[in-house]
N, C-alpha and C positions, 0 to 999 in steps of 0.2 A: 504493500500500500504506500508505504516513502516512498518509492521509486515511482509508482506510478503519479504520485500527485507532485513531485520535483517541478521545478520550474525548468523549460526548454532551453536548451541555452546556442546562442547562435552567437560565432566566431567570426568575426569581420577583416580581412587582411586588406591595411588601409598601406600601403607604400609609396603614396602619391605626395606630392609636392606642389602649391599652388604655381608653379611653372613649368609644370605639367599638362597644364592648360586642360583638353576635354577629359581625359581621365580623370583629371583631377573633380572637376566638374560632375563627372559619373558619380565618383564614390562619393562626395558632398549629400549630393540625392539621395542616393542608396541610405547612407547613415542617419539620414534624416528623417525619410519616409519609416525604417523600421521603428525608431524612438516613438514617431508618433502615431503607428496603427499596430506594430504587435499586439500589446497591452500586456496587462500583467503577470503572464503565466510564460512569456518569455523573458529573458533577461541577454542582452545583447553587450558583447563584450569585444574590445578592439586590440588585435595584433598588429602592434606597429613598432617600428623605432627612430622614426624623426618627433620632431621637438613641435613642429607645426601639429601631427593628431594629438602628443601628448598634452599642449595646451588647450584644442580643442577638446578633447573626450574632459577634462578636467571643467572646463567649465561647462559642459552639460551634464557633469554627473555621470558619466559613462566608465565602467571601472575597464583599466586601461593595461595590456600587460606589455610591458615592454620586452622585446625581440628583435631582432635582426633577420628580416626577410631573408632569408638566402638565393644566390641564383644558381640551379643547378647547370652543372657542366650538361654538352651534347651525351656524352657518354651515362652519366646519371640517369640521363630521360631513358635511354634505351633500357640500363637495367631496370628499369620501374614497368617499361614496356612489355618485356621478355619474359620477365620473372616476378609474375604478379603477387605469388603469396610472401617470396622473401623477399620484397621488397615491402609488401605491406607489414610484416614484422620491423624490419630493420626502422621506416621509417616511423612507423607509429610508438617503436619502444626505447629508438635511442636515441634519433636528432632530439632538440632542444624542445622544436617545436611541437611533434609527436608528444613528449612528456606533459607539455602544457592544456593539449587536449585531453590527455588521461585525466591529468591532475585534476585540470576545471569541469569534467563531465560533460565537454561539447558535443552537441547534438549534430550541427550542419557547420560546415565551417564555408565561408561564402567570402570569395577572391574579388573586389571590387576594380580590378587590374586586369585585363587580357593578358599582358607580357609577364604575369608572375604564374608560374609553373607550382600545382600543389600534388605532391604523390597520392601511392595506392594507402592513403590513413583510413585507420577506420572508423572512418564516420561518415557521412552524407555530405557531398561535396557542390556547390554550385560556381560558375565559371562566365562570366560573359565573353562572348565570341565576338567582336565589332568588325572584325574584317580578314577576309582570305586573302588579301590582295598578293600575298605570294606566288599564289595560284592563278589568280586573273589575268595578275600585272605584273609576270615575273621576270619583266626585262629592266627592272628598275634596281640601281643599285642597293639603293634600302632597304630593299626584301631579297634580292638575288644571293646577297653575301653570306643571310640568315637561314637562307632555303630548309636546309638539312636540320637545322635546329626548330626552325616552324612546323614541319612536317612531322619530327618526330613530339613534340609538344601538341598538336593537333591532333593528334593520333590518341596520343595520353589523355588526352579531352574525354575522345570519343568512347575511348576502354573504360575509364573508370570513373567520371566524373560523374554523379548524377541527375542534374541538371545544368542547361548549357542555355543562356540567354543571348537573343540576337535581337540586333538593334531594329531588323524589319524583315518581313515576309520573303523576301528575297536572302535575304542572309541567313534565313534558316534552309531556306530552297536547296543554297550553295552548300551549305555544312553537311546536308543533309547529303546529297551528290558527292560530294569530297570526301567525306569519310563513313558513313554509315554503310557497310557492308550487306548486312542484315538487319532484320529488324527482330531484336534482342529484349527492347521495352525500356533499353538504359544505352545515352543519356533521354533524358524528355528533354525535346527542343522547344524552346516558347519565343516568339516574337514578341519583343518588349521593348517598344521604340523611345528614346532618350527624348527628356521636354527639358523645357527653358527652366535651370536653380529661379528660383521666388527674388533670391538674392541679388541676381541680374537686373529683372523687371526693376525691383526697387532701389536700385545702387546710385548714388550720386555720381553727378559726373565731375570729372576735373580738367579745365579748361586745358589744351592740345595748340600750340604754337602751328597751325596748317593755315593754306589756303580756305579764304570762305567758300569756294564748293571745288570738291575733291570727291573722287571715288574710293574705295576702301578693301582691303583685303588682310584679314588677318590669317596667318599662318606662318608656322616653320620655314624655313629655306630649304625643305629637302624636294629633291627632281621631279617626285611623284605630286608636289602641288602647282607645278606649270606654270609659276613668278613667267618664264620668259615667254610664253605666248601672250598673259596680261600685257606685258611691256611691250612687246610687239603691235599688240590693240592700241595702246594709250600713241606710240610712235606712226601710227595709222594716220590716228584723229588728229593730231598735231597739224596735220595740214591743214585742216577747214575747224578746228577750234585751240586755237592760240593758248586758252587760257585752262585746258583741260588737264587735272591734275590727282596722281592718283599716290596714296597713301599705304605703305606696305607696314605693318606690324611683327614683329616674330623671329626667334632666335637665327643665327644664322647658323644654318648647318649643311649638306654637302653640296648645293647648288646655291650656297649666297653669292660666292666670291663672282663666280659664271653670271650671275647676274648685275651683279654692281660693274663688271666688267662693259656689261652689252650696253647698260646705260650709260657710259661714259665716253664710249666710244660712239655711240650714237646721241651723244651730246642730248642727253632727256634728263640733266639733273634738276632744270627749273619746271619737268615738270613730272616730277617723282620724289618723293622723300620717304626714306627708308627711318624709320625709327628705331625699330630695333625690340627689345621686350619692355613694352610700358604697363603698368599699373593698372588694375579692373579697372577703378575710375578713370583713366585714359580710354580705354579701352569703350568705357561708355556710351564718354564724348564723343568719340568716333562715329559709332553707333548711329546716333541721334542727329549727328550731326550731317553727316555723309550724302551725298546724290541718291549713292546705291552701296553695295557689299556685291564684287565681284568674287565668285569662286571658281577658279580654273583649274580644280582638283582634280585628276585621274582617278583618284581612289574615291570607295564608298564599302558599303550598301550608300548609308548616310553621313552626315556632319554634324557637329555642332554649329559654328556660325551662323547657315543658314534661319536656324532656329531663332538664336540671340539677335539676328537682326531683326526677324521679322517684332519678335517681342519688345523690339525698344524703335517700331517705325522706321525701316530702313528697308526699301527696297530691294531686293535682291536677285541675282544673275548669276546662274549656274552651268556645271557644266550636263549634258542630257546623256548620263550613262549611270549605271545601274541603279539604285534607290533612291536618287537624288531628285528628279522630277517629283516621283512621287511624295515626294518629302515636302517640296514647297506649294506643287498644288498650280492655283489660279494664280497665288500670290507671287512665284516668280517667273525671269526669264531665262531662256533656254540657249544653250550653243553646243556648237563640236569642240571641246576642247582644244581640238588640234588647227584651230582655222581661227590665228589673227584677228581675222576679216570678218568672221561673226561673232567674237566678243568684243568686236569695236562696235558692230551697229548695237548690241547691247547696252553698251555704254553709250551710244549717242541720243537712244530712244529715252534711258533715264535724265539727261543730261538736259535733252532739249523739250521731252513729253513732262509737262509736270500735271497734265490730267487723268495720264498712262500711273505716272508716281503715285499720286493721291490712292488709284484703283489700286494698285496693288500694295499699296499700305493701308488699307480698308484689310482687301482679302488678309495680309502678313494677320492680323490681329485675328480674324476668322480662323485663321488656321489655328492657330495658336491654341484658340480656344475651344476645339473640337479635341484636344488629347493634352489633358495637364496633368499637373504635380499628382494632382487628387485622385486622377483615373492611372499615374504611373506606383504608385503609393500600392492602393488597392488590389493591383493586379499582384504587386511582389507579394505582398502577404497573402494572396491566396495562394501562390505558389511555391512559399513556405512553408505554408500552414498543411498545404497537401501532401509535402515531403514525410 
């Protein structure tokens, strides 16, 4: 009778970092929606080991165990893969981590990170899957180098994981295609589309030294998001609008240098400004402020940005490959990522339609409020609660 009246306890691996950007973003949600719709008869508990969750779990009251995520090696995954029961002793009775689940009597332990890998423990595992693009888009160096470690991690998903969340109907479509052999009844795939943090909608903005009208793209520098077809668009329009200016956000990683390169030599610096990683309230401003939010990204199912634009009134231009139309709806517009020359008339329809703007910052809110916080909340706890 103790055992059966115990409170459930769900394990949370928070390894994110606010410049982390959408991940980070994901598990915000995630920890937020469980505090407020498990209820009592759960008690939700966070493994972490930066300084960012431990202050956060501390002023929510959230009891907090500190750990050090580990990354396992290529070789690790494989024996987890290969040798499913001694690996599920080894890891359940001797890592660190394994102890901590004995210790606290975790019931689900639930990975708020795609890139952290959890072995064969024995407990009920849930995992989000936000994208294959190894597979789709496997000409890109970002995923090309990772291949064999994606695969084999992907795989480990599929074996032991027991529930595996994707961001949209299509990304379970492909997970399901990629790895499900059989149908075995484990993992359960669920489509559980990411909405706009509450904390976005509401966030003050902080004034951004830009042109008063600029286009806007927030992203990484890496090859798979298409910085130089944008700049290509923006080097377009410069012949028939002078004063058209577009605004890049985001760390610089394997395709920055390629890019600050093109602008220079193609003399676009008066009308380009590269900021770099600025502040949510930067990030706002942007926002709010903007023509439109161009996304010339390769990858999907889905984004976030799209999303945060539409939530804080910003028009939005995407690229029309896999989840991503379906994602913005009426509210945005569409190009071939790989055609310049259709994400220039993109940009010139926001730029110079501002009846076209008004309409699709109508729909942006429409959308928005067709799948919120409340209906993403909801669906997780029923999906836990089914475990």
């Amino acid at each position: 009778m103790q055992r059966k009246n115990r409170k459930k306890k769900i394990a949370l691996i928070l390894p994110t970092k606010p410049r982390d950007g959408g991940q980070h973003q994901y598990a915000l949600v995630v920890v937020q929606c469980l505090i407020e719709k498990m209820g009592p008869e759960y008690e939700i508990v966070a493994l972490s080991g930066n300084s960012f969750w431990r202050k956060w779990c501390r002023e929510k009251g959230i009891p907090y165990l500190g750990v050090t995520i580990p990354k396992y090696s290529l070789e690790e995954q494989k024996f987890n893969y290969r040798f499913p029961f001694l690996a599920k002793m080894y890891y359940t009775y001797i890592t660190p981590i394994g102890r901590i689940l004995r210790k606290h009597k975790i019931d689900i332990v639930f990975s708020t990170h795609q890139g952290v890998f959890l072995p064969n423990y024995k407990v009920k595992i849930i995992t989000p899957v936000h994208d294959l693009m190894h597979r789709y888009e496997p000409d890109f160096p970002e995923v090309k180098k990772d291949f064999e470690y994606r695969e084999i991690y992907m795989k480990n998903i599929a074996r032991y994981t027991t529930c595996v969340l994707t961001d949209s109907k299509l990304g379970k479509k492909q997970f399901i295609e990629s790895y499900i052999v059989k149908k075995t009844g484990r993992p359960i795939i669920v489509s559980l589309p990411f909405v706009v943090p509450e904390h976005v909608q509401n966030r003050e903005e902080k004034y951004v030294n830009v042109p008063a009208r600029f286009v806007f793209y927030p992203a990484q520098f890496w090859e798979h998001k298409n910085h130089i077809n944008l700049v290509k668009a923006i080097e377009i329009l410069k012949k028939s609008i002078k004063d058209i200016h577009l605004v890049l956000v985001g760390s610089e990683k394997n395709y920055g240098k390629i890019v600050k390169t093109y602008i220079s030599e193609h003399h676009l610096e008066n009308n380009i400004t590269i900021l770099g990683f600025v502040s949510n309230e930067n990030i706002t401003y942007l926002y709010r402020h903007a023509v439109g939010m161009i996304m010339p990204s390769y990858f999907g199912p889905t984004n976030i940005p799209p999303l945060e634009a539409m939530a804080l009134g910003c028009p939005v231009a995407v690229s029309n490959k896999y989840a991503m139309p379906e994602q913005v709806g009426k509210a945005g517009l569409l190009f071939d990522p790989d055609s310049p020359e259709e994400i220039a008339k993109c940009i010139e329809c926001l730029w110079k339609n501002e009846i076209q703007r008004e309409y699709m910052i109508k729909q942006g809110y429409h959308k928005i409020k067709t799948w919120t916080k409340e209906n993403f909340g909801d669906k997780l706890c029923r999906i836990i609660k089914a475990l």
